[in-house]
N, C-alpha and C positions, 0 to 999 in steps of 0.2 A: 448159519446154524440150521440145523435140520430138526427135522420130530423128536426123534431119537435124543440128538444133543438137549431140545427143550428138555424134558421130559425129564430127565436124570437132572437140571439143574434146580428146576420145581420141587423134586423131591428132597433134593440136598439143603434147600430152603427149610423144610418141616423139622422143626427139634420137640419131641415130646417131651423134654422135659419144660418148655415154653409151655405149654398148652400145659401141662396139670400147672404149675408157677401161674397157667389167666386164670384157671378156673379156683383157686385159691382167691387171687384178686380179688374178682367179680364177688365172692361171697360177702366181701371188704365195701367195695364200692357201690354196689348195688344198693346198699342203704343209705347214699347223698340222696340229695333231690337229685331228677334227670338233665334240668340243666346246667349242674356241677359233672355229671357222668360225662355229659357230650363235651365240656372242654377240657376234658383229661384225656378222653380220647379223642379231639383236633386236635390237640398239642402231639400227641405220638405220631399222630397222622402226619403229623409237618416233619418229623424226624424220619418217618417211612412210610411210605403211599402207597407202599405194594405189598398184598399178603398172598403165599402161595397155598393156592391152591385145589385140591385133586379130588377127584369128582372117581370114586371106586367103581369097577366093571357093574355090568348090568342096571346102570340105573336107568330107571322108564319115566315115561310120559304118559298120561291119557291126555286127551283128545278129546272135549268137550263141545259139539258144534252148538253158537247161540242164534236161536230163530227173528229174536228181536235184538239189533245193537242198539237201538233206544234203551233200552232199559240197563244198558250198562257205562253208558254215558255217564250219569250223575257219578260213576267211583273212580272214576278219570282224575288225575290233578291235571293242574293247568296246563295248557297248553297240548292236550292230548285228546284223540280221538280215536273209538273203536276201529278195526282197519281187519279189512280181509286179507290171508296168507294161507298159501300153500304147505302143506306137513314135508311130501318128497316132490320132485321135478315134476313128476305128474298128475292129473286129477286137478279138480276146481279149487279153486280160492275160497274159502268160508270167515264166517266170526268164528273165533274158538276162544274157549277159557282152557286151559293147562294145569294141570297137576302134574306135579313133578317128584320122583319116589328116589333117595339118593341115601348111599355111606359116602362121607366125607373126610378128609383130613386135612388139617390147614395147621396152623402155626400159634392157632391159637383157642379152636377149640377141633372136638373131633367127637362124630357120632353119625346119626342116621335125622334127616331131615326130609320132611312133606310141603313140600310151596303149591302155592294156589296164584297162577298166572292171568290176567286177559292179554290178549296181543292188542295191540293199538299203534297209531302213529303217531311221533313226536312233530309238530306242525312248524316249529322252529327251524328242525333240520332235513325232515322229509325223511327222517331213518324209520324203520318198523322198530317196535318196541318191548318188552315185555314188563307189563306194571304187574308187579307183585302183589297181591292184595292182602294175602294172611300168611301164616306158617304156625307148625308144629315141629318141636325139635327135643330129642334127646339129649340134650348140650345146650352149650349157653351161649346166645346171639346177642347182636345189638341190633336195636333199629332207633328212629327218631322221636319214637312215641316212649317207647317204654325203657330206651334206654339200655343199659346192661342186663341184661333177660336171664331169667334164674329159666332150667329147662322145665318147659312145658307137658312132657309126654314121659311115662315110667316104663319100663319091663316093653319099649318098641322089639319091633320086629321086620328085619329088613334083611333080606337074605336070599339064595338060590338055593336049590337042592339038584341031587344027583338026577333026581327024575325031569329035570328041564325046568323046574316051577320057578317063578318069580313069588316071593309073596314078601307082602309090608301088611302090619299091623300096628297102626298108629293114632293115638286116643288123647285127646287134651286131658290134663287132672280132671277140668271142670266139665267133660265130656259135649263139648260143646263144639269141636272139630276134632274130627278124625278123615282118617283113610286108609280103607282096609281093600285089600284086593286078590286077590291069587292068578296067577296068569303064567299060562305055558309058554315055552319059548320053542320048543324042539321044530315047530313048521314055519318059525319066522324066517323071511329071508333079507339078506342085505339089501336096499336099495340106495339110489344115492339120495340126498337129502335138498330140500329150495335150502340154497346161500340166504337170500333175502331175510327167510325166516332165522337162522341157527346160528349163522354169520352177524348179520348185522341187527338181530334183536339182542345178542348175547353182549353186543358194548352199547346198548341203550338199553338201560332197565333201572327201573322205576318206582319208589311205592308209592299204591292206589290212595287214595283219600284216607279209606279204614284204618289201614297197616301205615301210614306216614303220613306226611308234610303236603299240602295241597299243594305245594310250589314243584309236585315231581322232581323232587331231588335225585339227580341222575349219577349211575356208576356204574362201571365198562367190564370185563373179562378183557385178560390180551391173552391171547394163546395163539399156535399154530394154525391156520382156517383148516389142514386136512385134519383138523379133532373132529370137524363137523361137516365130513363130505359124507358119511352113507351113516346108515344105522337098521337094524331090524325093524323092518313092518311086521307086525305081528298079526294075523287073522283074530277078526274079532269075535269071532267061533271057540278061539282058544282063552278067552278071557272070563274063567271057570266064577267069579262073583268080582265086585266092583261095588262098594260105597263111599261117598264123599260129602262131609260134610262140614260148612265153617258157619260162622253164626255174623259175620262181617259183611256177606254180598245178598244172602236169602239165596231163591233159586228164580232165571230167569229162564227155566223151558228149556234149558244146556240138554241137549242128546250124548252120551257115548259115541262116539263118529270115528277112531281111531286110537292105536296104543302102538308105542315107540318106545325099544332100548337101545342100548348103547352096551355093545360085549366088550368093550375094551376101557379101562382108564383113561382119563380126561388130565390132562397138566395145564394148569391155568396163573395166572395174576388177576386176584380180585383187586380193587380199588379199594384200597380201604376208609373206613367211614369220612364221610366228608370230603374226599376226594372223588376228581371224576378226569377221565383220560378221555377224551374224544375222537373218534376214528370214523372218518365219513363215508371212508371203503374199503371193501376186502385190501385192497393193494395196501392200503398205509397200515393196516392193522400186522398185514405177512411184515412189513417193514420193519415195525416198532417191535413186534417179536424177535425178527431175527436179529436184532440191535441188542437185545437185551446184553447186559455184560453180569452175570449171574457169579460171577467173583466177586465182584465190590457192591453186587446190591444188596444193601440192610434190609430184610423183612421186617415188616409191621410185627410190633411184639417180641422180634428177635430179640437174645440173650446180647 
């Protein structure tokens, strides 16, 4: 199987009329308690462990370098610690915290999401990692805390223009995280990207203490590794304003230090909730992709 064949089979996964049929659900379920929510959703889980999905052009990154990793220790779950990584092949190893600006579509919900990342190492496996810490989202998520998630953010704004801009404008209701940014693209150029980083944090990730379960409950991407051989460096001259704010980590002296997109669509297999797929390296990850048999596999939420 090639790119191209993934790609078209990820897509053929996504039914819209699934995704309005969850977000119907959710307005249903959402008012159990959450540990009634989470065994409705292991129980589907066990029926389908894989949800597709595609990650729309242009979605960026900043780049947060942190001065002190002490101070972000404490939002570690177990068995995790802050860990220096490379953004592209070249230049130093730093702490970084990650914001992540994305239009999404999956199978079961569909809209524009903001994540708040630290990279860290998983000390069980030696993999680099990416622990989630918060999110804002236009659509309705799950996680372990709160369960089936009514959307957090109204009237977002995620989008490109003709003049080369990138801009996201995204506000909690309770205005208590956002992420607003505007950034030129037209002098970014492609470089290739650290595997260590994009490769193998993307099937270890994690959420931090605030945003889940202190046991770092862990869940994978499978996709193709060339989704995440290059991507635009952007000049950080072109990053016209930039604010970030969650109410979950405080601020620990994070610098701006770099900004990353991605000008093409991403075709992916999330893990879905409660499930986790383990891949110790690039090889077995290209493996388990190109194995997939995207005829007989049941999506998560599928019809």
């Amino acid at each position: 199987m090639n790119v191209l064949e993934y790609a078209r089979g990820v897509e053929r996964l996504v039914d819209p009329l699934t995704v309005g049929k969850t977000h119907y659900m959710q307005t249903k379920l959402a008012k159990l308690p959450v540990c009634l929510q989470k065994k409705i959703v292991t129980s589907a889980t066990k029926k389908a462990a894989k949800m597709p999905f595609v990650v729309e052009p242009y979605c960026t990154f900043l780049f947060y370098e942190i001065p002190d990793p002490a101070k972000i220790q404490k939002f570690m779950p177990t068995g995790f610690i802050p860990a220096k990584s490379k953004i592209f092949d070249v230049g130093p190893a730093k702490y970084y915290g990650i914001v992540s600006m994305f239009r999404i579509h999956t199978n079961v919900f569909w809209g524009a999401r903001a994540e708040f990342y630290l990279v860290a190492e998983n000390q069980n496996t030696g993999l680099l990692s990416w622990i989630m810490m918060d999110y804002i989202s236009d659509t309705i998520s799950y996680d372990e805390v709160h369960g089936l998630k009514s959307p957090d953010s109204k009237s977002a704004v995620m989008t490109t223009t003709c003049e080369g801009d990138f801009v996201c404008e995204m506000k909690s209701l309770d205005s208590k995280k956002k992420v607003e940014c505007l950034i030129n693209l037209t002098r970014a150029k492609m470089k290739p990207l650290n595997q260590k980083l994009w490769i193998e944090g993307n099937t270890s990730i994690a959420y931090g203490r605030r945003a889940g379960e202190p046991d770092g409950d862990l869940f994978s991407l499978t996709f193709m590794p060339e989704e995440m051989s290059s991507a635009l460096d952007i000049p950080l001259g072109d990053i016209k304003f930039a604010s970030v704010a969650t109410d979950t980590t405080g601020k620990f002296g994070a610098v701006l230090d770099r900004a990353v997109s991605f000008p093409y669509a991403q075709h992916m297999l999330s893990d879905a909730p409660g499930a986790h797929t383990h891949y110790g390296s690039e090889q077995a990850l290209r493996k388990a992709a190109e194995s997939i048999k995207f005829s007989t596999l049941k999506p998560f939420g599928g019809r």
